[in-house]
C-alpha positions as CSV (number, residue, x, y, z in Angstrom):
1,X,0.0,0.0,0.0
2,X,1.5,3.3,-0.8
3,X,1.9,5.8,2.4
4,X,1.7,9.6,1.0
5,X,5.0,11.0,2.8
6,X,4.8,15.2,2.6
7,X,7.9,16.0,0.7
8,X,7.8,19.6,1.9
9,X,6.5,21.6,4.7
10,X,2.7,23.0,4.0
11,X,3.8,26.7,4.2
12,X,-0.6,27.4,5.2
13,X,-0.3,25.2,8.2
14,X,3.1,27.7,8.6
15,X,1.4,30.9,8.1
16,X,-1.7,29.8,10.4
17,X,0.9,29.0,13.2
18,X,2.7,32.1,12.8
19,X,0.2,34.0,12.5
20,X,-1.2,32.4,16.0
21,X,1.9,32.8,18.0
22,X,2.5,36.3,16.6
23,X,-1.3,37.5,18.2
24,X,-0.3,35.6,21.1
25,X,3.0,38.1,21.6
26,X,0.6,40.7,20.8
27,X,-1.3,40.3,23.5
28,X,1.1,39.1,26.1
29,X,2.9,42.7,25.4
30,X,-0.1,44.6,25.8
31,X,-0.8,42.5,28.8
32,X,3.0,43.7,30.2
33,X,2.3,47.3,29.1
34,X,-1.1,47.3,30.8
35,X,0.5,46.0,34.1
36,X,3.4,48.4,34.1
37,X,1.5,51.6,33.5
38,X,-1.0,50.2,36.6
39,X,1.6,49.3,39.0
40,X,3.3,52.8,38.7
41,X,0.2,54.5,38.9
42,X,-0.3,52.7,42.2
43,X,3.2,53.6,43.3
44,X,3.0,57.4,42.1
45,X,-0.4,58.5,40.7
46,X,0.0,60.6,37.4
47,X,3.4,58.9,36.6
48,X,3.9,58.1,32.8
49,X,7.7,58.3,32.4
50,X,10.7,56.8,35.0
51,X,14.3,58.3,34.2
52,X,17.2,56.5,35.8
53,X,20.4,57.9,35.9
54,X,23.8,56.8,37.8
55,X,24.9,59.3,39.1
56,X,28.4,59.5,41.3
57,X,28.1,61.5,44.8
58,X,31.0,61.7,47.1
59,X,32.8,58.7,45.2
60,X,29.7,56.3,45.2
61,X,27.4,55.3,42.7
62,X,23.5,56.4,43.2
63,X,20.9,55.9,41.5
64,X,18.6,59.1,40.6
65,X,15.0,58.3,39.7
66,X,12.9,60.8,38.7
67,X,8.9,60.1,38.3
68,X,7.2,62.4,35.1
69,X,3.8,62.9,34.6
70,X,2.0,63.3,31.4
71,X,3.0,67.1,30.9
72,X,7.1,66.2,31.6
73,X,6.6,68.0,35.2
74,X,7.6,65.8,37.9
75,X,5.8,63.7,40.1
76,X,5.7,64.8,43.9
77,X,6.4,61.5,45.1
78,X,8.4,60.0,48.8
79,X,12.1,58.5,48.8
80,X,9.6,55.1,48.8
81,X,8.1,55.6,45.7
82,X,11.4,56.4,43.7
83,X,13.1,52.6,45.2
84,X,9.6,51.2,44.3
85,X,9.8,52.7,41.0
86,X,13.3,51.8,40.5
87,X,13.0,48.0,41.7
88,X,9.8,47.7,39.2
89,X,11.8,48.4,36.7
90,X,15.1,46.2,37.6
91,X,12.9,43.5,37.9
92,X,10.7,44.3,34.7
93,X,13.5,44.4,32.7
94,X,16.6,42.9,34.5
95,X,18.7,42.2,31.4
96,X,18.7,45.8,31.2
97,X,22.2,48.1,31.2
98,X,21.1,50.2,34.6
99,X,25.0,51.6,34.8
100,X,23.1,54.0,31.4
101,X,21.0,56.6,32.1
102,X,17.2,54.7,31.1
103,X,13.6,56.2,30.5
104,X,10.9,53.8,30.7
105,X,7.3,55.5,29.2
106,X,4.5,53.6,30.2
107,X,1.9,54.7,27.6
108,X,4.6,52.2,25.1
109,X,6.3,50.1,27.6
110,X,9.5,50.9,25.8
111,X,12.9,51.1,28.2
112,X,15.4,54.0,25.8
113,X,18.9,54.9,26.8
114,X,18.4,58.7,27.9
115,X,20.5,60.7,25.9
116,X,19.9,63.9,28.1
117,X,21.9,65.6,30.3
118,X,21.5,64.8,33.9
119,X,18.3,66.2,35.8
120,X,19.1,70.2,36.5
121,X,18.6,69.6,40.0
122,X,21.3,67.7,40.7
123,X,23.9,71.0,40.2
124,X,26.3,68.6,37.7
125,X,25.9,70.8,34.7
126,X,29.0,73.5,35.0
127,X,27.5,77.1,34.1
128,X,30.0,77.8,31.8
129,X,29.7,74.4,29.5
130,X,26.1,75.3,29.7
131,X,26.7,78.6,27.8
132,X,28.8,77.9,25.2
């Protein structure tokens, strides 16, 4: 009796698969984004951005976290909610480079090296670089 034996893949039962598993990371990332922006609401309500920056004070390394709202203002949030903030993150994404100033947006769940200069309110820019 003669077995048929598939020669080749069937590229529909491919496309039906991928297509599947594709939805499926779909919604697990919307799932991750949902969770994210809900948790840091909880910690700080009105936050929408986290920037992390090393920063070096007295010959140790800290870690500044600043909490933005919606507008770019900052959140008015305790030391607490800044660690929270911080460990979220580390946790969310630990294979993450934290010794690079990071912003995290929560509306896109995206985690970008921040390119800008250190928050004003640390005193680090020097007035003259700052004018030329």
């Amino acid at each position: 009796m003669n077995t048929p034996q598939p020669t080749r893949r069937l590229r529909a039962a491919d496309a039906i698969h991928g297509a599947r598993d594709a939805r499926q990371r779909i919604a697990t990332r919307a799932e991750f984004v949902r969770i994210m922006a809900a948790q840091l609401d909880v910690i700080a309500p009105g936050t929408v951005r986290v920037a992390v920056a090393p920063v070096t004070v007295e010959d140790r390394t800290r870690t500044w976290v600043e909490l933005i709202d919606r507008d770019g203002r900052a959140v008015a949030a305790d030391r607490d909610a800044h660690r929270a903030a911080h460990g979220l993150l580390t946790r969310a994404f630990p294979a993450a480079d934290w010794s690079v100033p990071r912003i995290y947006d929560a509306r896109t769940g995206a985690l970008d090296v921040n390119h800008l200069a250190a928050p004003l309110a640390l005193g680090l820019d020097d007035v003259e670089e700052a004018a030329q």
